[in-house]
C-alpha positions as CSV (number, residue, x, y, z in Angstrom):
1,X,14.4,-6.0,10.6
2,X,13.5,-6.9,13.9
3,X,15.0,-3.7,15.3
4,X,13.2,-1.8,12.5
5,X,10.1,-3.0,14.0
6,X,10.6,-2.5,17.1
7,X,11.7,0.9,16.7
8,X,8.4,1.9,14.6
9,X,6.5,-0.1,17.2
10,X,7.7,2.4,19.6
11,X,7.1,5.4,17.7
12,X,3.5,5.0,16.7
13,X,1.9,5.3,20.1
14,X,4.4,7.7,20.6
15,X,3.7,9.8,17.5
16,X,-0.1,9.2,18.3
17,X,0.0,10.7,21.4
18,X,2.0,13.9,20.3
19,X,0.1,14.7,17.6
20,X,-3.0,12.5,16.7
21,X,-3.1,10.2,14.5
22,X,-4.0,12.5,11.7
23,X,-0.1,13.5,11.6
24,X,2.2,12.7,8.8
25,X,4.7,11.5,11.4
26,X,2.2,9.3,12.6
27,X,1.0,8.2,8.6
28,X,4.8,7.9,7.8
29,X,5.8,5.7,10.4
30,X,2.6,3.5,10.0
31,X,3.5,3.1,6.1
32,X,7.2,2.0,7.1
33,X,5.9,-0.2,9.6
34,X,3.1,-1.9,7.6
35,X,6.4,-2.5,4.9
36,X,8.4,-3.8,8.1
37,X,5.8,-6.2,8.6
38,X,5.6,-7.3,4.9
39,X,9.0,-7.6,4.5
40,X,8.9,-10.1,7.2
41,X,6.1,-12.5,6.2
42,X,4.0,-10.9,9.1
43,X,1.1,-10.4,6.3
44,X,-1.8,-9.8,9.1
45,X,-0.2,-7.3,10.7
46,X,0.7,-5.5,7.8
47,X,-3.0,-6.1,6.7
48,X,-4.1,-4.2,9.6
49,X,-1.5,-1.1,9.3
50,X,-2.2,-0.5,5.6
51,X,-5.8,-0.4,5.9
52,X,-5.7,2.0,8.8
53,X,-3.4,4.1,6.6
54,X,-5.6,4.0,4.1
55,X,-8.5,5.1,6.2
56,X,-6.6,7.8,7.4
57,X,-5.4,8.9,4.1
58,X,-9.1,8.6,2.5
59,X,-9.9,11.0,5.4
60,X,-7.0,13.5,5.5
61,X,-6.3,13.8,1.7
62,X,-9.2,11.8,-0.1
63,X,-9.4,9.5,-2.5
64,X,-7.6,11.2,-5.6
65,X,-4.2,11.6,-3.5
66,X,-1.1,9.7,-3.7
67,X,-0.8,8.8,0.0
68,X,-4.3,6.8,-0.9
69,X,-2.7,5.3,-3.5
70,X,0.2,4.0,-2.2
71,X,-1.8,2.7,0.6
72,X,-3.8,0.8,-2.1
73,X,-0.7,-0.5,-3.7
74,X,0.8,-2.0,-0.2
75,X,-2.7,-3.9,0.2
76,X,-2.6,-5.4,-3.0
77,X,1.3,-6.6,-2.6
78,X,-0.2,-7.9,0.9
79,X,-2.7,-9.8,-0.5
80,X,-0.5,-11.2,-3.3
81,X,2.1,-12.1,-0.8
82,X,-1.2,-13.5,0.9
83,X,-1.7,-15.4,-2.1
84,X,-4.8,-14.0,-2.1
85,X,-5.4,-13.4,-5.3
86,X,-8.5,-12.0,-5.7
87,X,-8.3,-9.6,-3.0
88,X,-5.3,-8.4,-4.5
89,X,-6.5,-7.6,-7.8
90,X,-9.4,-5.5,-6.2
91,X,-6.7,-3.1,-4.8
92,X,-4.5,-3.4,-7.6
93,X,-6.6,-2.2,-10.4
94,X,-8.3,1.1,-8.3
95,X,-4.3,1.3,-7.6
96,X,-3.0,1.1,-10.8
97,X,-6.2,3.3,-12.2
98,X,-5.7,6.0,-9.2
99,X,-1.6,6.0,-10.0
100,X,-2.1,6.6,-14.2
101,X,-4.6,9.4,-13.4
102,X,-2.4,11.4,-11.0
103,X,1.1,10.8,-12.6
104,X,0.2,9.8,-16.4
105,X,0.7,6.7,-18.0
106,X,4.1,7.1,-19.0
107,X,5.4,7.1,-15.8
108,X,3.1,4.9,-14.1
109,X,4.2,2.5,-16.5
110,X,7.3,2.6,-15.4
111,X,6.3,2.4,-11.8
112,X,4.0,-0.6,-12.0
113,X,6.0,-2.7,-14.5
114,X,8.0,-4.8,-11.7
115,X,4.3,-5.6,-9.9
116,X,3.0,-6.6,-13.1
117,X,5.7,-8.7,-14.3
118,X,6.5,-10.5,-10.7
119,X,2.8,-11.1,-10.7
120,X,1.8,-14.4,-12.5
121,X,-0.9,-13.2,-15.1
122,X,-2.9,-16.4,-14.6
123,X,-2.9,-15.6,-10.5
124,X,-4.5,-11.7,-11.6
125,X,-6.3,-12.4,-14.6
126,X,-8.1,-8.8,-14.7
127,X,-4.5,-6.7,-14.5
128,X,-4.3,-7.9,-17.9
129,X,-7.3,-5.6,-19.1
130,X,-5.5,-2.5,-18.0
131,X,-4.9,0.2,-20.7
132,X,-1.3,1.4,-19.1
133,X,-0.3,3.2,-22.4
């Protein structure tokens, strides 16, 4: 992992500089990076990356766009990961909501399930009021 870092580390600025930040080179490699950093216990860092990707999405595609959505998704996992629970749950629902709206429930069902169920109910109290049928 740690050259997987360093090699996105190197290609943001890089991508940045090329073509703005704007860029889906630039949004990719920020996503993969932001995962890098999760996957690694690095949860600040991956804080910071997934919140600028979602900025940028919000502002490239808006709100009702899968790019924002996943970008939702990584901050809740971030925060769970966190063990912040609460914060989690306040990007997982406008996540799971935003996710059953563009791709239907069937198969956001089947997207979602492993977050659900590797999520202690008692830790996200509110995911449990979610109509995913």
């Amino acid at each position: 992992m740690k050259e997987a870092e360093a090699m996105y580390e190197q290609l943001l600025p890089l991508w940045e500089k090329i073509f703005g930040k704007n860029n889906e080179n630039y949004i990719l490699t920020l996503r993969n990076l932001a995962i890098v950093y999760q996957s690694v216990a690095r949860y600040e860092k991956a804080e910071l990356a997934f919140k600028e990707r979602l900025s940028l999405a919000e502002k490239a595609l808006g709100k009702r766009h899968e790019d924002y959505a996943d970008a939702l998704g990584g901050l809740a996992n971030t925060y769970y990961y966190m063990a912040n629970y609460e914060k989690s749950e306040q990007y997982n629902i406008p996540y799971v909501k935003l996710i059953k709206e563009l791709k239907g429930a069937i198969l956001l069902n089947m997207q979602v399930q492993s977050i659900i169920l590797g999520c202690s109910t008692s830790k996200l109290p509110n995911m449990n009021k979610l109509h995913l049928y």
